[in-house]
C-alpha positions as CSV (number, residue, x, y, z in Angstrom):
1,X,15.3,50.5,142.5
2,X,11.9,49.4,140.8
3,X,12.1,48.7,137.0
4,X,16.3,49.0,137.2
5,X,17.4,45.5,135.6
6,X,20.6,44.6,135.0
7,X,22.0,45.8,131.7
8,X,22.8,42.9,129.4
9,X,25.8,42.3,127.1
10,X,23.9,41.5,124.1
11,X,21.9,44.8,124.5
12,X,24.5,47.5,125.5
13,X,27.3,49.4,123.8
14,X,30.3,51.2,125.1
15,X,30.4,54.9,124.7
16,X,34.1,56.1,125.4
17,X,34.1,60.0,125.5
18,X,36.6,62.4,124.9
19,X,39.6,60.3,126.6
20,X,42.3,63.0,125.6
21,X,44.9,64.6,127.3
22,X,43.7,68.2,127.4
23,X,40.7,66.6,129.8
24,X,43.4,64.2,131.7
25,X,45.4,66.9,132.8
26,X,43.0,68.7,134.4
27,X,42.7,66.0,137.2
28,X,45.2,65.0,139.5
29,X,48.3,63.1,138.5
30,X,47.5,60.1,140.7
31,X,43.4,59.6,139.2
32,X,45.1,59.4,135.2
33,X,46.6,56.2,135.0
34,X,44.1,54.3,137.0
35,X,40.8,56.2,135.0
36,X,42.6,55.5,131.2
37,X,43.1,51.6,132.7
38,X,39.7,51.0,133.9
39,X,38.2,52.3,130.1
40,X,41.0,50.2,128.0
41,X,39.9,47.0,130.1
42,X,36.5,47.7,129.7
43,X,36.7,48.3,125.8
44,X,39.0,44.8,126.1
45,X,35.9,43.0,127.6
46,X,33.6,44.6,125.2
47,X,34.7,43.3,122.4
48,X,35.7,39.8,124.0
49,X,31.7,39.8,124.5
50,X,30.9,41.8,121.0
51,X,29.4,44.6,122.6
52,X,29.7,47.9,120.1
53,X,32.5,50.5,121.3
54,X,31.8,54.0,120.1
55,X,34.9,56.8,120.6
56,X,35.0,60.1,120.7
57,X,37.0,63.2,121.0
58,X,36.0,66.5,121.7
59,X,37.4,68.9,119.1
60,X,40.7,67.1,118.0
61,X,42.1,70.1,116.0
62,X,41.9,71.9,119.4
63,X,42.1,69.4,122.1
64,X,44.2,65.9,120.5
65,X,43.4,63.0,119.7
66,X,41.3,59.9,122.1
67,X,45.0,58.8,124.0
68,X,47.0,56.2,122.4
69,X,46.2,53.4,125.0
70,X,42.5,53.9,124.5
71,X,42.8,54.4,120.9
72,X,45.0,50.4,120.2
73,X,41.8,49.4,121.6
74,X,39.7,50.2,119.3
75,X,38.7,47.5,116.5
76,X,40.6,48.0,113.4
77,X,38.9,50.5,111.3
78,X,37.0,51.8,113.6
79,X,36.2,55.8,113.8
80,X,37.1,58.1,116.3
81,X,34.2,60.7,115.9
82,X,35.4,64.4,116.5
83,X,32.7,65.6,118.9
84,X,31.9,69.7,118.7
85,X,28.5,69.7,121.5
86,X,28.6,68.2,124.8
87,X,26.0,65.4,123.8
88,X,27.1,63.0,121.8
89,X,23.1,63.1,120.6
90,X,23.6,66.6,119.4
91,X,25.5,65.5,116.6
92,X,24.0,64.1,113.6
93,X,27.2,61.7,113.0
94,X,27.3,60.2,116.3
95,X,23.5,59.9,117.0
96,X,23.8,57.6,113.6
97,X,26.6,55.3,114.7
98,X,24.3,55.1,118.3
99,X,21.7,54.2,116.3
100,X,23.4,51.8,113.8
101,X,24.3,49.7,116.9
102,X,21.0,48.3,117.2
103,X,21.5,48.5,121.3
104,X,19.3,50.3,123.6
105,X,21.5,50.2,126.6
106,X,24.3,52.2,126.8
107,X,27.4,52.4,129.3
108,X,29.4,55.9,129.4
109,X,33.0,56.2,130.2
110,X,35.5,59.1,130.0
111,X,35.5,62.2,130.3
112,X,34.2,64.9,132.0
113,X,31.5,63.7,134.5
114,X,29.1,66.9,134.6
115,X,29.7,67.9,131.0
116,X,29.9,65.4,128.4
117,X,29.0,62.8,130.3
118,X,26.1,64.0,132.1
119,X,25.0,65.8,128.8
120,X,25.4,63.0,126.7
121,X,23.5,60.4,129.1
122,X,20.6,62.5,129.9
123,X,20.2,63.1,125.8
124,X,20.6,59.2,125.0
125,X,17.5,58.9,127.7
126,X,16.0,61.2,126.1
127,X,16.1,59.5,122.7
128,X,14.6,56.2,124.6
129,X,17.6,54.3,125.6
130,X,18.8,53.0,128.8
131,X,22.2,54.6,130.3
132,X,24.3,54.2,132.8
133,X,27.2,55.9,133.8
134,X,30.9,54.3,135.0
135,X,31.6,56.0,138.4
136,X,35.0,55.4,138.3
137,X,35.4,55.0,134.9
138,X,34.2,58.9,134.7
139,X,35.8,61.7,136.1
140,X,36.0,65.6,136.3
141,X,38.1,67.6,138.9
142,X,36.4,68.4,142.3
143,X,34.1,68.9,143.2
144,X,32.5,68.8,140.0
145,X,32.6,64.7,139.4
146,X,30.0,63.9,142.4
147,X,28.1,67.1,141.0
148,X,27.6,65.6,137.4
149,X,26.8,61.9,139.2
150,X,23.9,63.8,141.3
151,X,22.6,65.2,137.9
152,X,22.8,62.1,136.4
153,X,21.1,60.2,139.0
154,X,18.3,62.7,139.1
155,X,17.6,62.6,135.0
156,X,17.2,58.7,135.5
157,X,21.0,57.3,135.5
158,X,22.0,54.1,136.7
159,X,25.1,54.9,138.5
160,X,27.6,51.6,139.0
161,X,31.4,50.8,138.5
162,X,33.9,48.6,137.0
163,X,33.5,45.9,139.1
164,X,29.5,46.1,138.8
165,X,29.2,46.3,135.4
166,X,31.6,43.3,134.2
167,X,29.4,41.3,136.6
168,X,26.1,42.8,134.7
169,X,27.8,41.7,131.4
170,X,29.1,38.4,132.1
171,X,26.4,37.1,134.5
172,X,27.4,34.0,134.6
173,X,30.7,31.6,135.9
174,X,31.4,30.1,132.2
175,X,31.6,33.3,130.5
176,X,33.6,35.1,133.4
177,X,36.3,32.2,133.0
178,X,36.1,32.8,129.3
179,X,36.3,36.8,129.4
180,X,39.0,36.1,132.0
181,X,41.2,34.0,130.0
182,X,41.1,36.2,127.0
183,X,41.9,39.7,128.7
184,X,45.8,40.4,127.6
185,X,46.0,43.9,130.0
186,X,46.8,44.2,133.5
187,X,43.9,44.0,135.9
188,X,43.1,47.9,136.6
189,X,44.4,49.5,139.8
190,X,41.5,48.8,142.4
191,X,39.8,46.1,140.8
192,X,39.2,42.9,141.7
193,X,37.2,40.2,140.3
C-alpha cells in the first residue's frame, strides 16, 4: 500500500485497552490466554525498546480492573486510566497522556475489536496520528472481530500482528538479539520469531 511505511519504535506507543475480565469472558475459553500473552509480551518489548505504554479500563467501578498479568507490566507508577467513551480521544485525560508521549504512531491492543478499538483508532486518525491495529492482539466475539478489522481498514488502519509488528520495531539483527535476550515471559502461543 502507497505511503504505508513501517511504523518505527522511536515513534510509536502502545495503547492497551480495556484488558479486563468482563471483556475476556465474552470470548471463548481457548482465545483468553493466548490474546492476554500476546499484549504482556508486547508491553515487555515496549519498554525493553522505551516505547510509551498507555492502559486503560473501561469503567472499573462496573467492569474491574486492566487483568493482573497485564497490569505487573506496567512501569511502576504508571496509570491505569478509567475509560467512560469508546475512544480513548473522547476523553480529555487520555487524549493528554496520547499527547504527552510526543509519538505520532500508535499500536492498539485489547479489547473489543469493533468498539473500542475501532472507535479509538479511527479518533487517533482523526487527531493526525498514524494507527495500527494488532489483529491478534485484538479481539471481540464472532463475528464481530473481522467486522471491526473491515471498519478499521476502511477509516485508514494498518492492520498487522504480533509477529509483524516486533519486526517493524526492532528492524534490525542487533536489536532483535538484544530484545530477545532481555524478554523474561514465555514466547506467546503461536508466535514465532
Amino acid at each position: 500500500m502507497a505511503g504505508a511505511p513501517l511504523f518505527s519504535a522511536d515513534k510509536c506507543a502502545l495503547i492497551v485497552i480495556d484488558v479486563q475480565d468482563y471483556f475476556l469472558a465474552k470470548l471463548p475459553l481457548d482465545w483468553r490466554r493466548p490474546l492476554v500473552e500476546r499484549i504482556a509480551w508486547l508491553m515487555q518489548v515496549a519498554h525493553i525498546l522505551e516505547i510509551p505504554v498507555i492502559a486503560t479500563a473501561e469503567d472499573m467501578a462496573s467492569d474491574g480492573p486492566l487483568v493482573p498479568e497485564l497490569e505487573k507490566q506496567l512501569r511502576a507508577g504508571a496509570n491505569v486510566h478509567d475509560k467512560k467513551v469508546f475512544d480513548v480521544c473522547g476523553q480529555s485525560g487520555i487524549l493528554a497522556a496520547v499527547r504527552n508521549t510526543g509519538r505520532s504512531e500508535f499500536v492498539l491492543v485489547g479489547l473489543e475489536t469493533d468498539v473500542c478499538i475501532a472507535h479509538s483508532a479511527l479518533g487517533l486518525i482523526d487527531h493526525g496520528f498514524r494507527v495500527a491495529a494488532i489483529e491478534d492482539a485484538t479481539a471481540s466475539p464472532s463475528p464481530h472481530h473481522d467486522a471491526g478489522l473491515r471498519r478499521m481498514a476502511a477509516g485508514g488502519v494498518i492492520l498487522t500482528n504480533t509477529k509483524g509488528i516486533y519486526y517493524e520495531w526492532v528492524r534490525d539483527l542487533a536489536t532483535h538479539a538484544r530484545v530477545k535476550s532481555r524478554i523474561n515471559l514465555p514466547m506467546p502461543e503461536g508466535l514465532t520469531l
